[in-house]
KOLDRENBA-867963 format. One record per residue: residue number from 1; x, y, z of N, C-alpha, C in turn. Coordinates in nm, 3 decimals, always signed. Example, Ala and Ser with C-alpha at 12.3 -4.5 7.8 and 13.67 -1.06 7.14 Angstrom:
<recs>
+------+---------+---------+---------+---------+---------+---------+---------+---------+---------+
| dodo |    n.xx |    n.yy |    n.zz |   ca.xx |   ca.yy |   ca.zz |    c.xx |    c.yy |    c.zz |
+------+---------+---------+---------+---------+---------+---------+---------+---------+---------+
|    1 |  +1.319 |  -0.569 |  +0.780 |  +1.230 |  -0.450 |  +0.780 |  +1.320 |  -0.330 |  +0.780 |
|    2 |  +1.285 |  -0.225 |  +0.708 |  +1.367 |  -0.106 |  +0.714 |  +1.290 |  +0.003 |  +0.787 |
+------+---------+---------+---------+---------+---------+---------+---------+---------+---------+
</recs>
This chain:
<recs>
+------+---------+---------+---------+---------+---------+---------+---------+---------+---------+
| dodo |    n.xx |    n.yy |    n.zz |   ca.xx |   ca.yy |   ca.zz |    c.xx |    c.yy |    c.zz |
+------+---------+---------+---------+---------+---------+---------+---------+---------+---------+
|    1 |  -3.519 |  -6.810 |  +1.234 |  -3.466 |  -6.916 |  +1.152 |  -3.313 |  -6.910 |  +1.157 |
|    2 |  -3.229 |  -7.026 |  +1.183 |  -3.102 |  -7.020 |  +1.174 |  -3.057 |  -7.078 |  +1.023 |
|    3 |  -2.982 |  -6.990 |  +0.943 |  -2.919 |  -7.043 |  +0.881 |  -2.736 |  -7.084 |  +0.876 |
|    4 |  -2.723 |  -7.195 |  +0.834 |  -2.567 |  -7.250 |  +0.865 |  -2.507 |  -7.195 |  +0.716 |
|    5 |  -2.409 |  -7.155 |  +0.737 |  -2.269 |  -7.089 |  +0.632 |  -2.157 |  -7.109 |  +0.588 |
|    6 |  -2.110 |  -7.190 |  +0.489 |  -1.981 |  -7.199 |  +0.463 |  -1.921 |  -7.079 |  +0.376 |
|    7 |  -1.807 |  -7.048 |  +0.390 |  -1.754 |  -6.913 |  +0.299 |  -1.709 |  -7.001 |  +0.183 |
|    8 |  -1.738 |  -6.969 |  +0.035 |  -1.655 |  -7.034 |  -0.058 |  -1.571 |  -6.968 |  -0.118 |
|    9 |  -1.609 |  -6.810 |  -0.093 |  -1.501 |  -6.684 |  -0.207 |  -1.471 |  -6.603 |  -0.059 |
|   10 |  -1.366 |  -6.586 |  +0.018 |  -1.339 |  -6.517 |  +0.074 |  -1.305 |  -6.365 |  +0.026 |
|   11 |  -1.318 |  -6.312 |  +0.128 |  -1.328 |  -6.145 |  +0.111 |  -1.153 |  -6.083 |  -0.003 |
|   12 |  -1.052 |  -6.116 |  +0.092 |  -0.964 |  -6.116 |  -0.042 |  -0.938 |  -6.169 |  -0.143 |
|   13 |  -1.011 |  -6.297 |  -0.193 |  -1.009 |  -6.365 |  -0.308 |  -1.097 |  -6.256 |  -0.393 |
|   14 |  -1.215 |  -6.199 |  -0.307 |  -1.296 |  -6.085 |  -0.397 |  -1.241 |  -6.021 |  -0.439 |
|   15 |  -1.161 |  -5.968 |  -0.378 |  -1.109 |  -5.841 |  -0.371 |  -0.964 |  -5.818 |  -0.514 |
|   16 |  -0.912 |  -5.928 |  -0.467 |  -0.800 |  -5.959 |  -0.575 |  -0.817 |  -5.985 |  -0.712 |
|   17 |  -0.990 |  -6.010 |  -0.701 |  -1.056 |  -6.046 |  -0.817 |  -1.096 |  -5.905 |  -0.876 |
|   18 |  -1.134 |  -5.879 |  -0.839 |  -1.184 |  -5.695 |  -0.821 |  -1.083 |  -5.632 |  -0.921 |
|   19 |  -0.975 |  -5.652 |  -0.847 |  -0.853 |  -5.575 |  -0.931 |  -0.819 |  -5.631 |  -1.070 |
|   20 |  -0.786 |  -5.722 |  -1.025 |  -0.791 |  -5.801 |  -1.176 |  -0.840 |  -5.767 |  -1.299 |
|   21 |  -1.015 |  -5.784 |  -1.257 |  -1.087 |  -5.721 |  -1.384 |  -1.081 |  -5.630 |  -1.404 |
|   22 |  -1.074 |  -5.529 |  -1.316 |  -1.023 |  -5.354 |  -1.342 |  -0.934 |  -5.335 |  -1.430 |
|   23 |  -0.805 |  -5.465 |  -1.420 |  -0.701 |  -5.424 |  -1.526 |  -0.745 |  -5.434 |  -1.636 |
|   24 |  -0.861 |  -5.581 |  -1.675 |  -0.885 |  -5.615 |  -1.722 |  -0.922 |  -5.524 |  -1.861 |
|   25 |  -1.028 |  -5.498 |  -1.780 |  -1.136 |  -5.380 |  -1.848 |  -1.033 |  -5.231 |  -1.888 |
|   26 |  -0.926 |  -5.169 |  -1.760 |  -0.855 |  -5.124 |  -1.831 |  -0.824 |  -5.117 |  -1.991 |
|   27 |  -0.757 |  -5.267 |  -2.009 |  -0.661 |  -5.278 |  -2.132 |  -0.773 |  -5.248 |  -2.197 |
|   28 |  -0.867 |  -5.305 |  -2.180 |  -0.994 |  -5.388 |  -2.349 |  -1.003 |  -5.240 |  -2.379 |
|   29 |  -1.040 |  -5.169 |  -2.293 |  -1.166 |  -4.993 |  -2.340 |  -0.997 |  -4.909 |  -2.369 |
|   30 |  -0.847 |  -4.927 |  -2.353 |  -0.771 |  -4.828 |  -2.327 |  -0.746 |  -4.740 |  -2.496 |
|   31 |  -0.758 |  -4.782 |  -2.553 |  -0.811 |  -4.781 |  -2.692 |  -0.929 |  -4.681 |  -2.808 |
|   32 |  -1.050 |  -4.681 |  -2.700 |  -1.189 |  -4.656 |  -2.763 |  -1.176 |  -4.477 |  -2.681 |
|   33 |  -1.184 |  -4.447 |  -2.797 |  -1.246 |  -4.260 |  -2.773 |  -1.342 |  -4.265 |  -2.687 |
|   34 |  -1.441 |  -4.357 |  -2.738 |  -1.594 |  -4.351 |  -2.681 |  -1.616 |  -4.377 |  -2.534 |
|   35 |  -1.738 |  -4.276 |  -2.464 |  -1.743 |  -4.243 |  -2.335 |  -1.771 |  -4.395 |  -2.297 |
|   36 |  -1.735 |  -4.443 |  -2.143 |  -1.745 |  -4.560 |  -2.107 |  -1.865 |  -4.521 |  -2.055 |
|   37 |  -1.994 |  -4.636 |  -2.027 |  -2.067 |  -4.638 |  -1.948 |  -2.129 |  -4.790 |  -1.875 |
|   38 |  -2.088 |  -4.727 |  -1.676 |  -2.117 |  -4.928 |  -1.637 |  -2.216 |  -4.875 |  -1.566 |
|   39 |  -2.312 |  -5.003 |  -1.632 |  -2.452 |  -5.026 |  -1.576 |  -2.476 |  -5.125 |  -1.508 |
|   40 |  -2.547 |  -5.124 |  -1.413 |  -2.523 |  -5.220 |  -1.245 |  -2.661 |  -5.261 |  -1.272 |
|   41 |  -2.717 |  -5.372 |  -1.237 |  -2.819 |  -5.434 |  -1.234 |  -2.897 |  -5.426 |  -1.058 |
|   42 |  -2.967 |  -5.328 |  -1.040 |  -2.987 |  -5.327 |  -0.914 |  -3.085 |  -5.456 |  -0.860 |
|   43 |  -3.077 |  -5.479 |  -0.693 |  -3.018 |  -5.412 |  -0.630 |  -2.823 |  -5.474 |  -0.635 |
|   44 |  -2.837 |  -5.603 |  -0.648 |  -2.716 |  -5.698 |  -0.644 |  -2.582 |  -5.686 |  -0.650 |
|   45 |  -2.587 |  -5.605 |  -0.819 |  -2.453 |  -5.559 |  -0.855 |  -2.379 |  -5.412 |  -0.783 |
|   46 |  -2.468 |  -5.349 |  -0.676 |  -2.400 |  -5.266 |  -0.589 |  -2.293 |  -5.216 |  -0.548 |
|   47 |  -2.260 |  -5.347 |  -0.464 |  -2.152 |  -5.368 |  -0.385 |  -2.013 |  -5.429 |  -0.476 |
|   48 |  -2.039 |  -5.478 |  -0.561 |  -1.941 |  -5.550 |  -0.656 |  -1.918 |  -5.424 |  -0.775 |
|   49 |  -2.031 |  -5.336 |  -0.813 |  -2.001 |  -5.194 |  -0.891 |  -1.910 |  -5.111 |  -0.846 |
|   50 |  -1.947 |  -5.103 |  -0.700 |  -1.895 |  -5.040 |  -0.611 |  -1.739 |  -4.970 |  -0.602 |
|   51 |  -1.655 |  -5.128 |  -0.570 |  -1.539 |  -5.171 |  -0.602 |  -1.463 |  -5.150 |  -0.753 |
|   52 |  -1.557 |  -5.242 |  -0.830 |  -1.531 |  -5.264 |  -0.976 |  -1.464 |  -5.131 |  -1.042 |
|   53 |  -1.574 |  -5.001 |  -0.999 |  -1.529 |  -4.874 |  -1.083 |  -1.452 |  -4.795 |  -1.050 |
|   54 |  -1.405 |  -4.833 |  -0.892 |  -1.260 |  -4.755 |  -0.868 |  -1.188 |  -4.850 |  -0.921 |
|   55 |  -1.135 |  -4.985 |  -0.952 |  -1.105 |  -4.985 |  -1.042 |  -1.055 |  -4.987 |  -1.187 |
|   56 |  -1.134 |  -4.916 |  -1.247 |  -1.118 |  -4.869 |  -1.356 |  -1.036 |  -4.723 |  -1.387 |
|   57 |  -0.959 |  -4.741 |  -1.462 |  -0.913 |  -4.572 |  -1.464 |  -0.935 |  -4.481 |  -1.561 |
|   58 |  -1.018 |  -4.545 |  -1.687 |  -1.061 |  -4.477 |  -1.785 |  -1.195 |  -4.429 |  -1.708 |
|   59 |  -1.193 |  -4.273 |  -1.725 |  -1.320 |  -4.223 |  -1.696 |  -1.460 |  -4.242 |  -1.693 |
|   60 |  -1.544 |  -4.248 |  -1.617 |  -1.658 |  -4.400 |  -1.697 |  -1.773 |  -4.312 |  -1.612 |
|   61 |  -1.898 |  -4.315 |  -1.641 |  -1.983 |  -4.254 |  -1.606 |  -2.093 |  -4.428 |  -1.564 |
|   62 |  -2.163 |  -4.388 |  -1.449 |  -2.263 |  -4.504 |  -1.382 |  -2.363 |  -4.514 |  -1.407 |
|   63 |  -2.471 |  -4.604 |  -1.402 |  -2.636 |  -4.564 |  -1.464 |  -2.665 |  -4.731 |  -1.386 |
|   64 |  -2.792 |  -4.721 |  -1.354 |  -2.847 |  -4.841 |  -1.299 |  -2.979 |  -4.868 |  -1.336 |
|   65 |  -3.041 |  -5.019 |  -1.332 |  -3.171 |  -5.028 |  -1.413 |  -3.173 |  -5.126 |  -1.287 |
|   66 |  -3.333 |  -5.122 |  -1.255 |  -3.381 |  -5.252 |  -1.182 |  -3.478 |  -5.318 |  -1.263 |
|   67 |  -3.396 |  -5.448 |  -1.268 |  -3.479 |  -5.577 |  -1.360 |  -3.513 |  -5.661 |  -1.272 |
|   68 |  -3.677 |  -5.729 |  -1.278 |  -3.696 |  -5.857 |  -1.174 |  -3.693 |  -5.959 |  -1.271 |
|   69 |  -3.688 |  -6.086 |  -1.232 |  -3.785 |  -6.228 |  -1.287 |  -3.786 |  -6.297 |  -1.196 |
|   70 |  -3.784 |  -6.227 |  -1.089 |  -3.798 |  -6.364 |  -0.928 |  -3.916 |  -6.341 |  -0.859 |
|   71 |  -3.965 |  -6.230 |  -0.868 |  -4.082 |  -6.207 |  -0.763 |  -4.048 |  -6.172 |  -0.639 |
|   72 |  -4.075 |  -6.238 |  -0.576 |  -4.071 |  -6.284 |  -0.435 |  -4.007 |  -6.464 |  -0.423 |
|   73 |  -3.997 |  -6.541 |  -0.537 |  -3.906 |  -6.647 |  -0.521 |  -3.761 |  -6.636 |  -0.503 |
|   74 |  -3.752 |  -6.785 |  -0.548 |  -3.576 |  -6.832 |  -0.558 |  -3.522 |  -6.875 |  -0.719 |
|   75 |  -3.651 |  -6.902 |  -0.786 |  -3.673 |  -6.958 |  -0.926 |  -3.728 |  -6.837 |  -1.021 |
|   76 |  -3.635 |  -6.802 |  -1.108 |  -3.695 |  -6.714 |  -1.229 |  -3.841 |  -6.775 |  -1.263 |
|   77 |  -3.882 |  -6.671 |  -1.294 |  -4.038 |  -6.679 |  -1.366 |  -3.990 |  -6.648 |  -1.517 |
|   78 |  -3.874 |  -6.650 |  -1.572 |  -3.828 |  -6.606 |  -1.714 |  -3.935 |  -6.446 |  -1.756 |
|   79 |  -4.005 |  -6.412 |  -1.667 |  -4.084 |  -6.306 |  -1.742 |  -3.979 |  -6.149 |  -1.655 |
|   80 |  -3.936 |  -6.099 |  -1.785 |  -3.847 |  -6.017 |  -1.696 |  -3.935 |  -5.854 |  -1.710 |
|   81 |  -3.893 |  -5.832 |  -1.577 |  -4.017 |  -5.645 |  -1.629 |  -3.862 |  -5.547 |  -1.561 |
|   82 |  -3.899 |  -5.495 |  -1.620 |  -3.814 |  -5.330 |  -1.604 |  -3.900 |  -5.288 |  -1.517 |
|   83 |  -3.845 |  -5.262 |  -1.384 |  -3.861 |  -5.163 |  -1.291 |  -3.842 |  -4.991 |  -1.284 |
|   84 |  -3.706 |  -4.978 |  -1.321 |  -3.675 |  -4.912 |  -1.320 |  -3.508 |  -4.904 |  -1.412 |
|   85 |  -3.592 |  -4.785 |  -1.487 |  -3.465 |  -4.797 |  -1.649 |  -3.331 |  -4.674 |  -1.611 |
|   86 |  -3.243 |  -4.681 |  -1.723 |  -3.149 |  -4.562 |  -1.711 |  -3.215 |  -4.471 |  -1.704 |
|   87 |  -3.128 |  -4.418 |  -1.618 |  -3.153 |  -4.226 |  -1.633 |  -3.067 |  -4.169 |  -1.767 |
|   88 |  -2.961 |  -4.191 |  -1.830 |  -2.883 |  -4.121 |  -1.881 |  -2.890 |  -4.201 |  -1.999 |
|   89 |  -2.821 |  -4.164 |  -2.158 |  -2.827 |  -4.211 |  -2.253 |  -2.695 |  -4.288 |  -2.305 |
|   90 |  -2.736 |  -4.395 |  -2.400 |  -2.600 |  -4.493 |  -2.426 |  -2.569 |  -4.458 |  -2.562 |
|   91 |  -2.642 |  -4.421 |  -2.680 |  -2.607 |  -4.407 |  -2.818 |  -2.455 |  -4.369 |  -2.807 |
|   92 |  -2.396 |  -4.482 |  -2.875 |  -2.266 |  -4.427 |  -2.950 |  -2.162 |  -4.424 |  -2.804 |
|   93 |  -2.213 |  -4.523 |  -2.681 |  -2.110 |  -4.524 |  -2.593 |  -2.051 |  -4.694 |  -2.557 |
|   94 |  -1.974 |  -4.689 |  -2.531 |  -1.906 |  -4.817 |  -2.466 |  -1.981 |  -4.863 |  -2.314 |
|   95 |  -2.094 |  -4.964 |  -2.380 |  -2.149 |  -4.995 |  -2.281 |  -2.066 |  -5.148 |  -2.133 |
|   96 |  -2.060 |  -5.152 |  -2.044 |  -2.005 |  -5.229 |  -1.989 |  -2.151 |  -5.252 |  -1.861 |
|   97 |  -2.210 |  -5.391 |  -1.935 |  -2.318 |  -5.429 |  -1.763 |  -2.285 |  -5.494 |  -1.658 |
|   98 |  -2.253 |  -5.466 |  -1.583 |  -2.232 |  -5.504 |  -1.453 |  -2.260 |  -5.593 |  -1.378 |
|   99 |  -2.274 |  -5.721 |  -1.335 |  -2.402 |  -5.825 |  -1.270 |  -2.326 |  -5.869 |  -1.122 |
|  100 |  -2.399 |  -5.899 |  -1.025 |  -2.334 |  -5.976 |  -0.935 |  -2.338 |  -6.127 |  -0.972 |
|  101 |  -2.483 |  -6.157 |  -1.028 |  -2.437 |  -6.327 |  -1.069 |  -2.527 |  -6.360 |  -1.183 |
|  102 |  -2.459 |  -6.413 |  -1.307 |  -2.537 |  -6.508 |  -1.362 |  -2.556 |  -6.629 |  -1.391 |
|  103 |  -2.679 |  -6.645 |  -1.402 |  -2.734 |  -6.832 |  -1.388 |  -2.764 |  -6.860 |  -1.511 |
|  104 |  -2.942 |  -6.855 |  -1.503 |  -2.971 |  -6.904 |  -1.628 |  -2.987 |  -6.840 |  -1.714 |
|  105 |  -2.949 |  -6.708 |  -1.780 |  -2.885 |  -6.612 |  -1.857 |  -2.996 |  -6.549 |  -1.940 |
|  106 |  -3.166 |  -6.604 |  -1.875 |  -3.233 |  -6.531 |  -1.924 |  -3.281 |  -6.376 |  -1.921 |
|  107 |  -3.246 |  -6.320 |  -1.793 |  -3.251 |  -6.185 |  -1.740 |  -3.184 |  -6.084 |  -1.838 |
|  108 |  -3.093 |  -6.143 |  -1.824 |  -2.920 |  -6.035 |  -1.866 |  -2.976 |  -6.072 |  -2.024 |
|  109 |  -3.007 |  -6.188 |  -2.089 |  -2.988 |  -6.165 |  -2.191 |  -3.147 |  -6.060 |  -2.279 |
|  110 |  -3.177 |  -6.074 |  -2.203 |  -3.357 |  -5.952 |  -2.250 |  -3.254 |  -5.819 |  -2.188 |
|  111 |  -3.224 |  -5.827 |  -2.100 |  -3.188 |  -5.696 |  -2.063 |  -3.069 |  -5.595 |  -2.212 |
|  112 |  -2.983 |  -5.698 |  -2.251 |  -2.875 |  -5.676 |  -2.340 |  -2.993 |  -5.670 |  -2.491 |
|  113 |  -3.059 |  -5.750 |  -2.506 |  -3.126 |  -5.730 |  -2.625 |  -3.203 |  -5.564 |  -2.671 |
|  114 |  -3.284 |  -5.552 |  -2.489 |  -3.307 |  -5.420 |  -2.486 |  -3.218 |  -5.300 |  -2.520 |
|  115 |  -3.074 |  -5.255 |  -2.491 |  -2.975 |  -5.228 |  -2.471 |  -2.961 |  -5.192 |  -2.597 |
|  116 |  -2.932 |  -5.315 |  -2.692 |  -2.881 |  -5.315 |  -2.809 |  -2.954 |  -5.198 |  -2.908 |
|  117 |  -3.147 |  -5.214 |  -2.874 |  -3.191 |  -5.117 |  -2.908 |  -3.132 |  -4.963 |  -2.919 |
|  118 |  -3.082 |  -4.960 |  -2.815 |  -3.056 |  -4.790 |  -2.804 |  -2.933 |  -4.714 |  -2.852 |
|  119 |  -2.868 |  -4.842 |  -2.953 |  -2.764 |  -4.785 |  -3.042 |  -2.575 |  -4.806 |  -2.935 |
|  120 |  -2.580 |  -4.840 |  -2.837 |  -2.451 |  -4.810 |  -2.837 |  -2.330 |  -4.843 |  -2.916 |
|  121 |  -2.238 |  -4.788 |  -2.914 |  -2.125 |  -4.852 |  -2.953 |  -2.045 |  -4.985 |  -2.960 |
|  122 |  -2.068 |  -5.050 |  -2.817 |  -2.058 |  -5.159 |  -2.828 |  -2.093 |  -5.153 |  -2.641 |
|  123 |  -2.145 |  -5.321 |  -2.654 |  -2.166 |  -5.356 |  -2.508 |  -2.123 |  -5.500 |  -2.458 |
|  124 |  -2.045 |  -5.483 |  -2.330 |  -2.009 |  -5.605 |  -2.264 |  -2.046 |  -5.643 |  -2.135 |
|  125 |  -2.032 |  -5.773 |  -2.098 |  -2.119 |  -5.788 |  -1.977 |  -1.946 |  -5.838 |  -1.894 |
|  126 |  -1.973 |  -5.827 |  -1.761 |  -1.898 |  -5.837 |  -1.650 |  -1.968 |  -5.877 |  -1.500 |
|  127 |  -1.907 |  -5.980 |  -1.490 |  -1.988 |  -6.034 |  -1.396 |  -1.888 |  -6.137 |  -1.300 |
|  128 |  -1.933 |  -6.057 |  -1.125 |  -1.877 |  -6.145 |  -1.036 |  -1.911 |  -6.332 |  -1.002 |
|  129 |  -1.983 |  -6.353 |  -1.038 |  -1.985 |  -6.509 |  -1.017 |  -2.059 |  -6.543 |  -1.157 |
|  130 |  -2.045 |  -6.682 |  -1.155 |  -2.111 |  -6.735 |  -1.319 |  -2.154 |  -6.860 |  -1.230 |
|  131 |  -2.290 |  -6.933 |  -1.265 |  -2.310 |  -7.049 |  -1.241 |  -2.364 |  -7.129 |  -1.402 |
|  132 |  -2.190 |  -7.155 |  -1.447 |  -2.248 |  -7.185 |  -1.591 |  -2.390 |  -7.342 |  -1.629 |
|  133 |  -2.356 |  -7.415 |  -1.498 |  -2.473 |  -7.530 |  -1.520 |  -2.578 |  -7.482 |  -1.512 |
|  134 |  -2.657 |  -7.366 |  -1.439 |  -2.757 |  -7.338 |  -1.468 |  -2.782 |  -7.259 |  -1.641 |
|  135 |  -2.724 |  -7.229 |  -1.721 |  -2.722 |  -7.142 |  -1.819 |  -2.857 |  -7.204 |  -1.873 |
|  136 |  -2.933 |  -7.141 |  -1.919 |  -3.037 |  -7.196 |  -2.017 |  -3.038 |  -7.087 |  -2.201 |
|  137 |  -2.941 |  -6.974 |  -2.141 |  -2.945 |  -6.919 |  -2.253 |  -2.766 |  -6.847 |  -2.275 |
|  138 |  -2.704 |  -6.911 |  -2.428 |  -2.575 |  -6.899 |  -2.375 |  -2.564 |  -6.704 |  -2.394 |
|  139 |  -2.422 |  -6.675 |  -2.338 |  -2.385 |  -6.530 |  -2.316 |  -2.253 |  -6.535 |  -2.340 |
|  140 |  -2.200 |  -6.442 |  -2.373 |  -2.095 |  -6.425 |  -2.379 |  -1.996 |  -6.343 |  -2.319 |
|  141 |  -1.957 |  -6.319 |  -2.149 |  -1.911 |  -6.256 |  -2.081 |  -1.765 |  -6.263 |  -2.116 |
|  142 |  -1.714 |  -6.103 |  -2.117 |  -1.631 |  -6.099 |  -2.129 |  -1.539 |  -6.074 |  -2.010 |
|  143 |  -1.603 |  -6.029 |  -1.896 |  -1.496 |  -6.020 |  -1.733 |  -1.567 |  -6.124 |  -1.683 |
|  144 |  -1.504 |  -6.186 |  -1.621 |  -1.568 |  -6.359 |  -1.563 |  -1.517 |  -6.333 |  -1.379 |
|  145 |  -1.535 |  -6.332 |  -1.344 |  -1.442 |  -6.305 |  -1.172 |  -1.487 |  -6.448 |  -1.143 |
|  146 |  -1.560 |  -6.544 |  -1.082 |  -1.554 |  -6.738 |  -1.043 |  -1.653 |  -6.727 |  -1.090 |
|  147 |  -1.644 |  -6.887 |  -1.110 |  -1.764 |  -6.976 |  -1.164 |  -1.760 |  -7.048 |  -1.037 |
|  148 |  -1.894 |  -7.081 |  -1.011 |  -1.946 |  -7.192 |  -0.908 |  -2.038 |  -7.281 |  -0.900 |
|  149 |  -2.036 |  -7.370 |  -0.842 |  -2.129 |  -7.454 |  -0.908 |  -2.251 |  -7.460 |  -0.860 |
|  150 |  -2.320 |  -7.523 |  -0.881 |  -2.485 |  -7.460 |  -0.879 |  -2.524 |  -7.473 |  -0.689 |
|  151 |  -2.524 |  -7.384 |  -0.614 |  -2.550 |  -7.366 |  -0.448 |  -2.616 |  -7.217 |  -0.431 |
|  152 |  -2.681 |  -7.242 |  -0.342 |  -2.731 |  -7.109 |  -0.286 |  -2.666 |  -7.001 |  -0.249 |
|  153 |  -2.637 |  -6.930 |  -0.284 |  -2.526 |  -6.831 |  -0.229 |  -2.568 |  -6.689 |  -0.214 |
|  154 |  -2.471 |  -6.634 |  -0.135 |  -2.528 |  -6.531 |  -0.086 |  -2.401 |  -6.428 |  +0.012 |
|  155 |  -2.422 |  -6.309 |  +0.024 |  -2.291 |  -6.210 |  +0.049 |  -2.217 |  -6.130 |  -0.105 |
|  156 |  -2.196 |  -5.991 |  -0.040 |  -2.086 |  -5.894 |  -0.109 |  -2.190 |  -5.906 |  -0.252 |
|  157 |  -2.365 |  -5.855 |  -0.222 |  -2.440 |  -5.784 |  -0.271 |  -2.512 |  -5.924 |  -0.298 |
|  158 |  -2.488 |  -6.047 |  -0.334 |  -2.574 |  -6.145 |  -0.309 |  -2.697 |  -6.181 |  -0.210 |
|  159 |  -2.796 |  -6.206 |  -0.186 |  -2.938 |  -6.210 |  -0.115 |  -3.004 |  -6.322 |  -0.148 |
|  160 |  -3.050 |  -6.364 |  -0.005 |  -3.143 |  -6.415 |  +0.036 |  -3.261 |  -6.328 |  +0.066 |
|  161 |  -3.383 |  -6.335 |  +0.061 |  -3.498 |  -6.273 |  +0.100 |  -3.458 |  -6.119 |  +0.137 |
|  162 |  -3.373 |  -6.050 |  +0.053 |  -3.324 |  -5.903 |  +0.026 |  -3.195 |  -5.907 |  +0.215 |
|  163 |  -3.181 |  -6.022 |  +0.280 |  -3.052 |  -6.024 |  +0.355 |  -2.936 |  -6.102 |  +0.303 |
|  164 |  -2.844 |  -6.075 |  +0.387 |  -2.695 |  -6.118 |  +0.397 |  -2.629 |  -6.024 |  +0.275 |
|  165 |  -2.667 |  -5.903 |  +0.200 |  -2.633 |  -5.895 |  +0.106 |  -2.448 |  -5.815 |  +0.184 |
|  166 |  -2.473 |  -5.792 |  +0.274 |  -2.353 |  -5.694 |  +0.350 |  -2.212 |  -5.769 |  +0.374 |
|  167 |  -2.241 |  -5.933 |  +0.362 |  -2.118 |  -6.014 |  +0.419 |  -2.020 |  -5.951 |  +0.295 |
|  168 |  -1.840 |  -5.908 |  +0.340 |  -1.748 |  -5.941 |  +0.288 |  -1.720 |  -6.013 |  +0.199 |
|  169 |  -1.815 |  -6.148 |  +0.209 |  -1.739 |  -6.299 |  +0.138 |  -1.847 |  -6.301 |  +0.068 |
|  170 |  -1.808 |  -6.436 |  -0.007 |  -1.948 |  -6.508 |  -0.050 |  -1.940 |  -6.668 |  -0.004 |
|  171 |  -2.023 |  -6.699 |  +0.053 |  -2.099 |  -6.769 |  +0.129 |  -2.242 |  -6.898 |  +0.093 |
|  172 |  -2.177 |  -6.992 |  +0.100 |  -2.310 |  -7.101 |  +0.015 |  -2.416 |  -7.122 |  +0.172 |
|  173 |  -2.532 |  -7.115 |  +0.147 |  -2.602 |  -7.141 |  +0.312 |  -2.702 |  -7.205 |  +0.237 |
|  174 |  -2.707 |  -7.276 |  +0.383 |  -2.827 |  -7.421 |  +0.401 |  -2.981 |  -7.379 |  +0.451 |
|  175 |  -3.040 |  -7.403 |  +0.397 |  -3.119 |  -7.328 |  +0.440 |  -3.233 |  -7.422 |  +0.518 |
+------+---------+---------+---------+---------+---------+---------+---------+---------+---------+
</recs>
């Protein structure tokens, strides 16, 4: 199958973005005693974690959970299951979640509800792309890196059928 590619976020627009929120997140946590902890939404937020936590220069410890609601589609099934949860504990820490993209904000927001359960200190979400027209449930992100508008996209931990996640850029394709 050939698919055709336009780049819409080039690799240093990422990248510059990258830093950005690093400062970002810098200032907000430079403040809080409490241990940082960023949680990556596998597999997606990877490559964008990756980056993200160098950085950061407040000391920050990593933890990853795999959440589905796609299946094997392109369309949430809104039914979200925990795959696979933290290893390590949040009570009483500065939580920061990690996403490569959110849409319709039902995932992230079961995921954060869960979260909330386990006492932390406080928790924020950070996230490399936003496609706010899809939202079906609002959120309140506090690191925003682009908004785009509603296209298939894919690259720099983004996927199609678990490929392209390796491109540099990000990339809208026709499929």
């Amino acid at each position: 199958m050939t698919i055709a590619m336009r780049i819409m976020i080039s690799s240093e627009e990422i990248q510059a973005k990258v830093k950005e929120l690093g400062e970002k997140i810098n200032a907000h946590y430079a403040q809080s005693d409490k241990e940082l902890v960023l949680i990556g939404l596998l597999r997606g937020s990877v490559i964008f974690m990756a980056d993200l936590c160098r950085a950061i220069d407040k000391p920050h410890e990593l933890d990853f959970m795999t959440v589905s609601s796609y299946g094997g589609g392109t369309v949430s099934s809104r039914d979200v299951k925990i795959l696979k949860d933290l290893d390590g504990e949040i009570h009483g820490k500065d939580v920061l979640v990690v996403e490569d993209i959110i849409d319709s904000g039902n995932t992230l927001s079961k995921v954060v509800e869960m979260l909330k359960t386990r006492n932390p200190n406080s928790i924020e979400l950070c996230t490399l792309v936003s496609k706010p027209s899809r939202r079906e449930i609002p959120l309140e992100v506090k690191f925003l890196g682009f908004e785009v508008e509603d296209r298939f996209i894919v690259g720099y931990g983004l996927d199609f059928d678990q490929k392209y996640r390796h491109l540099p850029f990000i990339g809208e394709i026709g499929l």
